[in-house]
C-alpha positions in Angstrom: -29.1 -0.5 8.5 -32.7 -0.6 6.6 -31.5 -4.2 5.7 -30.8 -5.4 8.8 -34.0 -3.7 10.5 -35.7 -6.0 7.5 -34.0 -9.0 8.7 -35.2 -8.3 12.3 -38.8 -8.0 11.1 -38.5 -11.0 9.2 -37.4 -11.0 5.9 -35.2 -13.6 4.8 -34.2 -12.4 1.3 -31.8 -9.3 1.3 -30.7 -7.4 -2.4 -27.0 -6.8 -2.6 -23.9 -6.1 -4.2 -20.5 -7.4 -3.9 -18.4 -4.0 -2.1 -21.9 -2.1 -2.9 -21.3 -1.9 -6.6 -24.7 -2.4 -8.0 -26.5 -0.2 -10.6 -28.4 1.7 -7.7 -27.9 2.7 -4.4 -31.0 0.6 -2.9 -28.3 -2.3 -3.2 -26.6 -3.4 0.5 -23.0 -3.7 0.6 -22.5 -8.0 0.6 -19.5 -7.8 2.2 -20.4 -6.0 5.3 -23.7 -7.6 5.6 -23.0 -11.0 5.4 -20.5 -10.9 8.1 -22.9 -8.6 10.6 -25.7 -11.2 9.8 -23.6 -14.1 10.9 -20.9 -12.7 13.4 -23.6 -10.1 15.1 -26.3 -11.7 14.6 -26.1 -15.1 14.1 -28.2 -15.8 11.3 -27.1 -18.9 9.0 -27.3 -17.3 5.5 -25.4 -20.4 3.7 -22.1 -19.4 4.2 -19.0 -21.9 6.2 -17.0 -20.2 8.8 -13.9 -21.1 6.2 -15.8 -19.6 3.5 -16.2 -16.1 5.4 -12.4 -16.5 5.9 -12.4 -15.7 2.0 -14.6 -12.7 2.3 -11.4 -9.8 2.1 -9.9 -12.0 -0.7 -13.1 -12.0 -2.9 -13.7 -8.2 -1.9 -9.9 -7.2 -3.3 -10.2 -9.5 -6.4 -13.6 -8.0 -7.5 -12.0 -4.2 -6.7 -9.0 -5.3 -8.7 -11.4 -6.9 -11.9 -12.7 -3.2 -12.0 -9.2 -1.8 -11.7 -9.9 0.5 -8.8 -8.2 0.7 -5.7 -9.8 -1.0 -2.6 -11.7 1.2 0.0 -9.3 1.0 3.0 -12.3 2.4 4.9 -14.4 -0.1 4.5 -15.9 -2.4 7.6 -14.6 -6.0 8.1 -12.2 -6.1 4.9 -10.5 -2.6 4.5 -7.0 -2.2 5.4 -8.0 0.2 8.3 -10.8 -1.7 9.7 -8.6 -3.1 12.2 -6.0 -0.7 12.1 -4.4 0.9 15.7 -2.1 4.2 16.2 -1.3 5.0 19.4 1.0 3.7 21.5 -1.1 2.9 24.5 -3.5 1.7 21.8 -1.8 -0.6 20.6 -0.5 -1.8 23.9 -3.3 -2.7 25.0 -4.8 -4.5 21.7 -1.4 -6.1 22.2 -2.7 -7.9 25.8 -6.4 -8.4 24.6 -7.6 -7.7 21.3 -11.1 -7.5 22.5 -10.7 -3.7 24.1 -10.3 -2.6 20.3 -11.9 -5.1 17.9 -15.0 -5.9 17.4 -14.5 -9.5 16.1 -11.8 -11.1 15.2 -9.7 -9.8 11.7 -9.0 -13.4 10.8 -13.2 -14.4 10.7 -13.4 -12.4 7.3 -9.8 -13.4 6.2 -8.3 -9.4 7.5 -5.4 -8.9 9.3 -4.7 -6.4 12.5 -2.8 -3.7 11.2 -0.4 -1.6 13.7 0.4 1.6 12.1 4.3 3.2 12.2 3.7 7.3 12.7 5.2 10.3 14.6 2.8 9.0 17.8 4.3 5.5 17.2 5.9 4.1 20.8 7.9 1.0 20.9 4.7 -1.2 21.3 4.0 -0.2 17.3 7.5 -1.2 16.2 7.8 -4.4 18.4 4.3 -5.3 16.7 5.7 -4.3 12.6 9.0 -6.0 13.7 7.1 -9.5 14.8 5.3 -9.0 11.4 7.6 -8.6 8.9 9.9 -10.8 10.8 12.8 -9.1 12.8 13.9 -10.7 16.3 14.6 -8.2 18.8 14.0 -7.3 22.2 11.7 -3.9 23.6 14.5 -2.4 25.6 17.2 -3.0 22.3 18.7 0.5 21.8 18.1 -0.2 18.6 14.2 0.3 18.3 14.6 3.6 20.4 16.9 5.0 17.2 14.4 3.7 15.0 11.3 5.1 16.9 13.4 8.3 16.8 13.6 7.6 12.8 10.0 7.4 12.1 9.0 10.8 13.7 12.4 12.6 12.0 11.4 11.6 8.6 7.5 12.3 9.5 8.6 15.7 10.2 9.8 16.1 6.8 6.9 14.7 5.3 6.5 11.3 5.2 3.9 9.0 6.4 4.6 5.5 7.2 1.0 4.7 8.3 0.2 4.1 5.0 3.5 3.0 2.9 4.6 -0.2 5.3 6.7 -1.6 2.3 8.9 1.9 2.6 9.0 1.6 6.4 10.3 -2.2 6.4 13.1 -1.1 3.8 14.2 1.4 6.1 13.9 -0.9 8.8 15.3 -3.7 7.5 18.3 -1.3 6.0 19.3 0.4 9.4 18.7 -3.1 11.2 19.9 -5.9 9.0 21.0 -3.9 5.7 19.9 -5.2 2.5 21.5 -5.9 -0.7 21.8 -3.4 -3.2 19.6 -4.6 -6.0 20.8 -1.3 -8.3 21.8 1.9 -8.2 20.5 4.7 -10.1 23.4 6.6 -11.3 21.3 9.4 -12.8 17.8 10.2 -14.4 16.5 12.8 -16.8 12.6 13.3 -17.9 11.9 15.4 -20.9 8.7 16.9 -21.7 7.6 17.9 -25.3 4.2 19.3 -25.9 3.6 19.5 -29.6 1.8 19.1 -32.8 1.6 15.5 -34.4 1.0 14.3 -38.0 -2.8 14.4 -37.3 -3.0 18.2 -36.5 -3.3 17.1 -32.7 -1.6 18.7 -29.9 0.1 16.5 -27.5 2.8 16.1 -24.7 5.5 13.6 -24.5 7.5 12.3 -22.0 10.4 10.8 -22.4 12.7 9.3 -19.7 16.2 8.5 -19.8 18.0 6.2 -16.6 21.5 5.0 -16.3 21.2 2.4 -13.6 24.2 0.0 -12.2 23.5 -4.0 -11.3 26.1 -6.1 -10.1 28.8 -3.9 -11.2 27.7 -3.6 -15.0 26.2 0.4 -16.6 22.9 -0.1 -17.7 21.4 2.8 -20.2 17.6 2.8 -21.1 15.4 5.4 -22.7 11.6 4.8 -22.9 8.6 7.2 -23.7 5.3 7.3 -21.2 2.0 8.6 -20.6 3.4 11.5 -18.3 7.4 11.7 -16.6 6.4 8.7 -13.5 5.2 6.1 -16.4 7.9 7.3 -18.5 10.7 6.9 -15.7 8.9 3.7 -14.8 8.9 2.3 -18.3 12.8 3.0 -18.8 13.8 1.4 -15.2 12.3 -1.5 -16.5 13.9 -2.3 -19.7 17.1 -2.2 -17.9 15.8 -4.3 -14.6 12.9 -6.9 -16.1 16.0 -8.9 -18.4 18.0 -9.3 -14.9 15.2 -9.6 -12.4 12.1 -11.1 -14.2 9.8 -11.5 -11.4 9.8 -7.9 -11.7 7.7 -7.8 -15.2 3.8 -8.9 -13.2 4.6 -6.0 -11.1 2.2 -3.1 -11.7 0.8 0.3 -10.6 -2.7 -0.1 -8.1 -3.2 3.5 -7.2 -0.7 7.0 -7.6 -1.7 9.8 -5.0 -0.1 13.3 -4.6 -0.2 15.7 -1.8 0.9 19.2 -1.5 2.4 19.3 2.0 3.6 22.9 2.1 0.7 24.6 0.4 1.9 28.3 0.9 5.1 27.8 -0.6 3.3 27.4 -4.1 5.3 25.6 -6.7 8.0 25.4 -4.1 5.8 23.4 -2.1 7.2 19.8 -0.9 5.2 17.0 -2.5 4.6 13.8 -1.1 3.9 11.0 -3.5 2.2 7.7 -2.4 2.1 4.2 -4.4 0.4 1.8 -4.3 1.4 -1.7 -6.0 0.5 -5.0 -6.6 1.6 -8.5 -8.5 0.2 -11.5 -10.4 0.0 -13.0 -6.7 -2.6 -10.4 -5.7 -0.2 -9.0 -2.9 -0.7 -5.2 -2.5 2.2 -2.9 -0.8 2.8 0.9 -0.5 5.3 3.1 -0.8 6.8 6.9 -0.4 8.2 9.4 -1.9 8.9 13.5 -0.1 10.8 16.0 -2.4 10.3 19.3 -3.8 10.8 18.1 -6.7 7.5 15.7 -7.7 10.1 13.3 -9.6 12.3 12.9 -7.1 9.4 12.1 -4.9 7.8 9.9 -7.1 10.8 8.3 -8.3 12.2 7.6 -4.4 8.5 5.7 -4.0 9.0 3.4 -7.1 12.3 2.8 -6.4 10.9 1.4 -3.0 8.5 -0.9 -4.7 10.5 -2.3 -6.9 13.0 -2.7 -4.2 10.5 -4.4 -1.7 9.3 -6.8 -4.1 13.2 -7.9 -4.7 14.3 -8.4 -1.6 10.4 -10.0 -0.3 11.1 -12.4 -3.1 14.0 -13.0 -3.1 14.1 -13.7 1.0 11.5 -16.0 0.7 13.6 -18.6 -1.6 
């Protein structure tokens, strides 16, 4: 704001940082400047049109240079700057945009996002279905079952508004099916907290995973920082070798909530992921257990199953 009053007034030279990151906090936030200064405003501060396009792809990059995960908050270029919920909501930002948005989502290279949740309506599906690609009509008996779906499995914990890649799986499986990429047979995570050669105390974890592909018993053991990087690490000696478009895959962000608080370490846990590949696409999953394992392993075994089959569907 004190930036833009200073542009007002006159000044025409404006100290920033890309996504705010500067050394101090007198730095403006580039990213949502530039675009109020030009779309708002309509200053010409040496940018293209096309170049602005570039603006959420430059923000992303620099967030995942510093290996930390993107503020979905953020104006212009977060994932929920141009998010809708509601059903009437969306509706309407389905007949005219402009009752909703502020600008258009494609001027800084976002995208609308319609969010799948317990107050989800048909307009939200019909809008994830044209997304992600599924053909089928609003009054399709079909997408009532589904809407039905969403607010069963919200009741028992999970959240689809932010794990999309979970929510097409389960879309795509009740809809279309998809191939069974493997099965997990059976897992097991050991942890061993104890004294090493240097006098140092530490906990290992170790994972073990028997996992079937294309009819064949795969066996893999592997040791982690922790059961989930452990688990992950052992799923992947079996799976990289057979699917190796699976190797740039890699862990953005790993969240845990509590959802039953009271119950104490009964409590069911919901596990978010978020991941990402050498093609700088980002996708989340989810995971609800009572068992933090389970949960977490139900959300990796999403990502690693959406990045099959979204790979794999597009050759």
């Amino acid at each position: 704001a004190n930036s833009l009053a200073a542009v007002r007034a006159g000044a025409r030279q404006v100290q920033g940082a890309l996504n705010g990151l500067g050394e101090r906090c007198g730095n403006t936030n580039l990213v949502t400047i530039i675009p109020t200064l030009m779309l708002k405003m309509g200053y010409d501060v040496g940018i293209s049109s096309e170049g602005l396009k570039r603006l959420s792809h430059l923000s992303r990059m620099v967030d995942e240079r510093l290996n930390r995960s993107p503020n979905r908050s953020q104006p212009y270029v977060g994932d929920s700057a141009f998010a809708h919920k509601g059903g009437l909501h969306v509706s309407a930002v389905e007949k005219d945009p402009r009752t909703y948005e502020h600008t258009d989502p494609g001027a800084v290279g976002n995208q609308r996002h319609i969010v799948v949740s317990d107050q989800a309506g048909r307009s939200n599906i019909m809008v994830r279905f044209r997304e992600i690609g599924i053909d089928l009509e609003a009054d399709d008996p079909k997408v009532a079952r589904l809407v039905e779906m969403v607010k069963a499995r919200e009741y028992d914990g999970y959240a689809y508004d932010g794990a999309e890649a979970s929510f097409e799986l389960m879309a795509r499986a009740e809809l279309e099916g998809i191939p069974e990429y493997f099965r997990c047979n059976s897992f097991r995570v050991i942890d061993e907290r104890r004294w090493n050669a240097k006098g140092e105390l530490i906990t290992i974890s170790e994972a073990t995973v028997k996992l079937t592909v294309d009819d064949e018993m795969y066996m893999a053991v592997a040791e982690g920082n922790g059961p989930v990087n452990a688990l992950d690490a052992a799923m992947r000696k079996v799976l990289v070798p057979i699917f190796p478009e699976l190797e740039d895959l890699h862990l953005v962000d790993f969240k845990v909530r509590i959802l039953t608080p009271n119950d104490g370490t009964r409590a069911v846990t919901r596990v978010m992921i978020e991941s990402a590949d050498s093609d700088g696409e980002h996708w989340n999953t989810v995971g609800v257990s009572t068992n933090i394992i389970d949960a977490s392993y139900n959300a990796l075994r999403d990502s690693l199953v959406y990045k099959l089959q979204r790979d794999h569907s597009a050759e």
